[in-house]
C-alpha positions in Angstrom: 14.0 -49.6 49.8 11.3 -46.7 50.4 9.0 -45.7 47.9 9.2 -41.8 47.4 6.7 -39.6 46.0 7.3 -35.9 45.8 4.4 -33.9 46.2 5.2 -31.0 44.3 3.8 -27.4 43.7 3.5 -23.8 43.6 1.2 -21.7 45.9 1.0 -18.2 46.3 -1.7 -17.8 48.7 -1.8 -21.4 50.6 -4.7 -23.1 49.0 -2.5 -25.4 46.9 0.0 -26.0 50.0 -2.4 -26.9 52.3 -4.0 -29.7 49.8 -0.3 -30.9 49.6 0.2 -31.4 52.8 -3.3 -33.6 52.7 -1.9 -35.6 50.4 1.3 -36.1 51.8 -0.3 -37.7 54.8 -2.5 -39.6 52.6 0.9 -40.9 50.5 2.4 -41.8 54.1 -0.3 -43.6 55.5 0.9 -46.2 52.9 3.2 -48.9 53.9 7.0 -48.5 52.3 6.4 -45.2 51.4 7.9 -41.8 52.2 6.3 -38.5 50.7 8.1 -35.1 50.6 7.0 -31.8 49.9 8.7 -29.2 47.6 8.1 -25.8 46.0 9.0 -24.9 42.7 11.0 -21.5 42.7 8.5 -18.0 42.4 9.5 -16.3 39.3 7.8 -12.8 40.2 9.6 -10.1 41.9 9.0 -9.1 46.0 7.8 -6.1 45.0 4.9 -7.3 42.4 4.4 -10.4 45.3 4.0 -7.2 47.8 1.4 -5.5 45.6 -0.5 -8.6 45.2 -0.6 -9.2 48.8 1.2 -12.7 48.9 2.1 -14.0 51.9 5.5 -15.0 52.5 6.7 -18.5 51.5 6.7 -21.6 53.8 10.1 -23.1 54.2 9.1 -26.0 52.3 12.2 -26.6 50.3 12.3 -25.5 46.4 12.8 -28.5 44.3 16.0 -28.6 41.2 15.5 -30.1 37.9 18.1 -32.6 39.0 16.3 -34.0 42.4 12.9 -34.1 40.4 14.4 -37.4 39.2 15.0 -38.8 42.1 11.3 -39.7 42.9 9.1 -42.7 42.3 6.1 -40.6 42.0 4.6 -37.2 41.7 1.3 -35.4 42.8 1.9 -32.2 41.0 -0.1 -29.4 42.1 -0.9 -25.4 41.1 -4.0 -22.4 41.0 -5.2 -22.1 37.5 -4.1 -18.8 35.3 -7.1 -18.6 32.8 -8.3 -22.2 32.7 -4.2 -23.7 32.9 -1.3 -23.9 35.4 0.3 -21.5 37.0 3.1 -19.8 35.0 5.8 -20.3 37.9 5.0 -24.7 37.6 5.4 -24.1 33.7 8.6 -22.3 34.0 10.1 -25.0 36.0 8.7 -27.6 33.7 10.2 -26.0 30.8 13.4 -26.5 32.9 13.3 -30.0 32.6 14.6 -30.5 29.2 17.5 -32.7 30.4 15.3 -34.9 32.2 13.5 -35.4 29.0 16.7 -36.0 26.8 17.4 -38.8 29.2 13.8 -39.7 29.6 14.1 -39.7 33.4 10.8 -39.5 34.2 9.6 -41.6 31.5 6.9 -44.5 32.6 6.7 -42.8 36.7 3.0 -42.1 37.6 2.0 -38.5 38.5 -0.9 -37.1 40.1 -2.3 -33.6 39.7 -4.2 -31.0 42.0 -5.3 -27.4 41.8 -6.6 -24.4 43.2 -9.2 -22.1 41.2 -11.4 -18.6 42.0 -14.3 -20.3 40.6 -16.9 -23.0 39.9 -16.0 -22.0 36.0 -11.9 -20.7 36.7 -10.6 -24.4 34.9 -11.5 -27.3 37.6 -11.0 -29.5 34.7 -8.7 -27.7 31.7 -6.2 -26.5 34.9 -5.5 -30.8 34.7 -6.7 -31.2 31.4 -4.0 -28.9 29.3 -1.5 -30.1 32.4 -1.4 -33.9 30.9 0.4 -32.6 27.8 3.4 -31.8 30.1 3.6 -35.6 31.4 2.8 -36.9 27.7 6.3 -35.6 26.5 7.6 -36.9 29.6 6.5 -40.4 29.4 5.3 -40.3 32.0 1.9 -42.4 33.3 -1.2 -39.6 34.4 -2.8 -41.0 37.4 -6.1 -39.5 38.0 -8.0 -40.1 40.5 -11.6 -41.0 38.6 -13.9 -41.7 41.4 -12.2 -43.8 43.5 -13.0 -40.9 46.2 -17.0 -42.5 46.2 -19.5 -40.7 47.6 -17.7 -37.7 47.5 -17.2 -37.3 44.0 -20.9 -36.9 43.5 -21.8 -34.6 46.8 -24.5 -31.8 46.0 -25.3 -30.0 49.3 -22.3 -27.7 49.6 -19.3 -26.5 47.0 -16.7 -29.1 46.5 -13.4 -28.7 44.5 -11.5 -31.3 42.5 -13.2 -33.5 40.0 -12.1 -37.3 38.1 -9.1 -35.0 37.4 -7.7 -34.9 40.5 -8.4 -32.9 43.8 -8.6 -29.7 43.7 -10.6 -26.3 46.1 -12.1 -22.6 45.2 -10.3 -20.0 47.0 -13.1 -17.1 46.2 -12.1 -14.3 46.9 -8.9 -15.6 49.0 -10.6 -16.0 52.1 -11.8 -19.5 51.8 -9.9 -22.6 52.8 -10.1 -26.1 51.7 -13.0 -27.9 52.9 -13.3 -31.0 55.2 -14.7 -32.5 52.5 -12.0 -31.4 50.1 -9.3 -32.5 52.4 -10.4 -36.0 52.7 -10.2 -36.5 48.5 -6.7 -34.9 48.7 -6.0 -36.9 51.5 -7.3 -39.9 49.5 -5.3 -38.9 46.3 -2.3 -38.9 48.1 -3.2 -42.6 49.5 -4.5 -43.4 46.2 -1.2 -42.1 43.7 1.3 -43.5 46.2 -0.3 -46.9 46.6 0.1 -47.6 42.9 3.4 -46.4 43.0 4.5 -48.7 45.4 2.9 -51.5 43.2 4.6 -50.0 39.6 8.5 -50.0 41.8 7.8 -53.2 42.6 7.8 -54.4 38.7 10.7 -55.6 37.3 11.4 -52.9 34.9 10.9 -53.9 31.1 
């Protein structure tokens, strides 16, 4: 039986999206596993995403409550909003009330990446204040420490993500992730869905 992890997230200018699909390919480059990407639904109106100049969204599908259960997984991923997620990832966490009542999630490992502005925009409290969302879950935080190597301490050019997780600066908009950046979301994906594999394969308690 496959192993799925569902990489999850919300992007509004393709920063976060484009780290997910590193990490999907990272999460299928394990054996046994299969990785999906999903959306979670935008909560602003076109006409605010039309003054903001978002681009339209891939057709990456958008993710229910109900089939969030149905992974092994998770690599959640959003841009910060003053140093925290995203307030379209909250809203469909706060959605997930029935999951919790029936502690669905409860004891699945799950990941976390993130986009910010800035070397100070929340690198760290984007995941940081994240984690209380999987706490009441049950579920088990995965990060990634620095199991990336010599990449976790590189000096000569900008680097997102941190022990956290993976993450990239989008400046003004116009940058894009990295190489450098897309080999630790690549290797977070690797990373998450290799001990997944190894936590399905437990007898459960």
């Amino acid at each position: 039986m496959a192993v799925n992890v569902y990489i999850v997230y919300y992007s509004m200018y393709g920063h976060v999206e484009r780290l997910a699909e590193e990490i999907k390919k990272g999460a299928d480059s394990v054996e046994g596993v299969e990785a999906k990407l999903w959306q979670v639904p935008e909560t602003l109106p076109e006409e605010v995403l039309g003054k903001m100049r978002a681009p339209a969204k891939s057709d990456v599908p958008m993710i229910t409550p109900k089939e969030l259960s149905e992974g092994d997984g998770f690599v959640f991923g959003f841009p910060t909003r003053f140093g925290m997620m995203a307030a379209q990832f909250k809203a469909f966490l706060d959605a997930t009330g029935g999951l919790w009542q029936t502690q669905q999630l409860a004891g699945k490992p799950a990941g976390l990446f993130y986009s910010t502005s800035s070397q100070g925009g929340g690198q760290e409290t984007t995941a940081l204040t994240a984690i209380t969302q999987l706490v009441h879950h049950g579920m088990l935080f995965v990060p990634i420490g620095y199991t990336f190597g010599a990449g976790m301490f590189e000096m000569g050019e900008l680097k997102g993500g941190s022990p956290y997780g993976s993450g990239t600066y989008a400046g003004d908009g116009t940058r894009q992730p990295s190489k450098l950046e897309l080999e630790q979301a690549f290797h977070q994906g690797k990373y998450i869905a290799t001990i997944t594999k190894k936590l399905k394969a437990q007898p459960a308690p």
